[in-house]
C-alpha distance (Angstrom), angle and dihedral (degrees) to the residues before:
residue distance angle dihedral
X1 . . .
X2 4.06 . .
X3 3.39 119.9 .
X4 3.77 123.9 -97.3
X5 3.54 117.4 -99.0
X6 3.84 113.3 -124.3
X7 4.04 111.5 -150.6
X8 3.75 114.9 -155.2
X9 4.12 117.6 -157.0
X10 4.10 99.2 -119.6
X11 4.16 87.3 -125.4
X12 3.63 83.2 71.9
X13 3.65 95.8 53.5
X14 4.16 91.9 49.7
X15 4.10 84.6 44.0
X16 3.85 82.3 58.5
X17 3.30 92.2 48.4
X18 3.92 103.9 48.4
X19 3.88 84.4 47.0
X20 4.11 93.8 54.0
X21 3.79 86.9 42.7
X22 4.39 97.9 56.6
X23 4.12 80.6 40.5
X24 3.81 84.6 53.5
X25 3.68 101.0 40.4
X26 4.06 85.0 40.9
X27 4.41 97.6 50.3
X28 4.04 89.0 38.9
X29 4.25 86.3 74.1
X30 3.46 134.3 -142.4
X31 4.10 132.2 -75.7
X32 3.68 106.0 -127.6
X33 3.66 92.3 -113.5
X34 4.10 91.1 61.8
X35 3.97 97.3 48.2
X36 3.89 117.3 114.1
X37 3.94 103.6 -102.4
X38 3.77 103.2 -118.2
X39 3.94 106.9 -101.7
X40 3.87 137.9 -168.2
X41 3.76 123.6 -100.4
X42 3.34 111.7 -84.9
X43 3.57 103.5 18.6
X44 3.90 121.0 118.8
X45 3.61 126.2 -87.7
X46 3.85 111.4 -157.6
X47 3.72 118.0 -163.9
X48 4.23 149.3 170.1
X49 3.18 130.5 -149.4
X50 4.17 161.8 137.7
X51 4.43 123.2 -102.1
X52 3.47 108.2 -161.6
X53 4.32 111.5 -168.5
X54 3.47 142.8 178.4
X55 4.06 129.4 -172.7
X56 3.14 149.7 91.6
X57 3.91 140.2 -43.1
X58 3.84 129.1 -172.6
X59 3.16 121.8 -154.1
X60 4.06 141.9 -165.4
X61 3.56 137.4 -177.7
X62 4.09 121.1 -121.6
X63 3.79 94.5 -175.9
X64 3.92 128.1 -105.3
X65 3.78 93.2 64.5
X66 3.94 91.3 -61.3
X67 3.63 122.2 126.9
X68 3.48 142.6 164.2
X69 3.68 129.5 -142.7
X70 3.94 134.3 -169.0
X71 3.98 121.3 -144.2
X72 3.71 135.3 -153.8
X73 4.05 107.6 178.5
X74 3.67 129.7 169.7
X75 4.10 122.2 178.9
X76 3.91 141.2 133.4
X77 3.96 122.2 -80.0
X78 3.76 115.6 -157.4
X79 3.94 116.3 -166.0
X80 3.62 130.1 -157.0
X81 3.99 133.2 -164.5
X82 3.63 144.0 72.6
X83 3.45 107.7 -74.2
X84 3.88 97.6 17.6
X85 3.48 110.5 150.3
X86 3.51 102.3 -117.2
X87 4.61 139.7 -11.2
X88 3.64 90.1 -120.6
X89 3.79 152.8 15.5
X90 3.98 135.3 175.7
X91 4.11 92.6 -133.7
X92 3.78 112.4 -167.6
X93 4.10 117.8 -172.8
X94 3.66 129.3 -165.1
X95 3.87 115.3 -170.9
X96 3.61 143.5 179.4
X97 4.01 114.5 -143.3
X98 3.81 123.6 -176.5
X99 4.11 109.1 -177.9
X100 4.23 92.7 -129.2
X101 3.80 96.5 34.6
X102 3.93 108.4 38.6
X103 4.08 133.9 -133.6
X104 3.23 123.4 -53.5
X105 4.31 115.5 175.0
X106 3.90 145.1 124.1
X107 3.70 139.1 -104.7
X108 3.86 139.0 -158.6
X109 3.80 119.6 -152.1
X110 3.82 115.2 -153.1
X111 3.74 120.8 -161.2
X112 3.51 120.4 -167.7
X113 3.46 103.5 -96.7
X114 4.30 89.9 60.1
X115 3.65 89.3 -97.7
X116 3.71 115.9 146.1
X117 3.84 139.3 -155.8
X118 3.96 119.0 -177.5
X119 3.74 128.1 -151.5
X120 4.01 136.9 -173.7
X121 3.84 109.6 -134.2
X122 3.70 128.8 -149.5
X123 3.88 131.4 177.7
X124 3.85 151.3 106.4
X125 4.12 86.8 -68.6
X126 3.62 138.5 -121.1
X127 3.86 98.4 -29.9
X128 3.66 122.4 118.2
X129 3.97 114.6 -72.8
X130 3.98 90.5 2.3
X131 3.94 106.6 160.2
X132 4.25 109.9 -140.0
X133 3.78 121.9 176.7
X134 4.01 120.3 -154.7
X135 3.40 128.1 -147.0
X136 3.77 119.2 -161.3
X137 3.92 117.9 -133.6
X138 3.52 101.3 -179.9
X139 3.92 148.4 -69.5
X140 3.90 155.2 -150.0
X141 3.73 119.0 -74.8
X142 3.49 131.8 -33.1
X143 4.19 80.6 21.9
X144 3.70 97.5 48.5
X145 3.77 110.8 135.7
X146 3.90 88.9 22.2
X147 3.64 115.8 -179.4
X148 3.89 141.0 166.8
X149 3.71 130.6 69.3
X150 3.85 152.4 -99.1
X151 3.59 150.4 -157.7
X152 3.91 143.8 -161.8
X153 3.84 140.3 156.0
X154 3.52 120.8 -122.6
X155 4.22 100.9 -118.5
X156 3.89 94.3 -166.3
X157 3.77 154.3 -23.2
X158 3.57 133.6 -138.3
X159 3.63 108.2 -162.0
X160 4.68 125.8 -177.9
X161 3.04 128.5 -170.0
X162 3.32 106.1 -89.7
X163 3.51 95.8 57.4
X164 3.96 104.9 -96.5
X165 3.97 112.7 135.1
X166 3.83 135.8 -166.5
X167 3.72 120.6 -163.0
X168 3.59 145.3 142.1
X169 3.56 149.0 -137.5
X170 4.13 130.4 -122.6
X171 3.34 135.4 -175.2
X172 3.71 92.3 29.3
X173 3.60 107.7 172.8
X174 4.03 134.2 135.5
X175 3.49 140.1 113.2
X176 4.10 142.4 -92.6
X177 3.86 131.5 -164.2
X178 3.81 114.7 -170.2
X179 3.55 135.2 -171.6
X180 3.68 95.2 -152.3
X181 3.61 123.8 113.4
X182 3.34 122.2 -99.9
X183 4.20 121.7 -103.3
X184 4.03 101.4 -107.9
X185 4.03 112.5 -119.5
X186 3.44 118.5 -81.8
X187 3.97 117.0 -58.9
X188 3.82 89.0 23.8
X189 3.58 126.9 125.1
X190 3.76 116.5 -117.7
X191 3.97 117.6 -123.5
């Protein structure tokens, strides 16, 4: 008897790949020039970046040419700037889009240490060059408290057949005050 052949959806295989690049980027350090200056609690952290996500999106038809369609994405968000409030997150996004109304959803930003910050979205949706502003509502420790917002524009999507999509985010840039405390320096204990 052969062996059964396993077929992978190619989405997974650039998911793989987004994921090994942010653990790349991540393990290859910092310069000292690059690191997040060390900041007091509570004061802002403003930062730039890319979201790159991959899912799935259901949607139905509401006649007319209107439709609305429900999201569940999952990707890698990699921040730049001085005082940004961390390298890198997992981000993952659900959303609710209606064609006439917009998107409204959440997301949940992940750091590396199992941190979280949470955010309300709002926007024209997952179509190409659709503008969405976050507004952070919180988090888990050193981002408990979180406030401030954020905006991108979704570049493109990549949609199959069965209703898996790939897309990314541009422009990502905004800004985040937490009342968290901060993670001690290495070899530290945490309070």
């Amino acid at each position: 008897m052969g062996r059964p052949v396993v077929v992978v959806p190619p989405w997974r295989h650039l998911r793989a790949a987004c994921l090994a690049l942010a653990l790349t980027l991540a393990a290859c350090g910092e310069d000292d020039a690059s690191r997040a200056a060390p900041t007091a609690p509570g004061a802002w952290h403003d930062f730039e970046g890319s979201w790159t996500a991959a899912g799935s999106v259901h949607t139905i038809p509401l006649g007319n040419g209107r439709h609305a369609s429900l999201a569940d994405l999952k990707g890698t968000l990699l921040l730049a700037g001085p005082s940004r409030p961390g390298v890198g997150f997992r981000g993952d996004a659900i959303a609710f889009a209606d064609s006439e109304t917009g998107m409204v959803g959440r997301a949940v930003w992940t750091d590396e240490h199992g941190d979280q910050v949470y955010s309300s979205l709002q926007g024209g949706g997952p179509a190409k060059g659709s503008h969405v502003t976050g507004t952070f509502i919180g988090g888990t420790g050193r981002y408990a408290g979180a406030t401030g917002t954020y905006e991108f524009t979704w570049e493109y999507v990549m949609a199959a057949e069965d209703g898996t999509v790939q897309g990314r985010a541009t422009g990502l840039k905004g800004r985040v005050r937490a009342g968290g405390a901060e993670r001690p320096a290495a070899g530290g204990t945490r309070p």
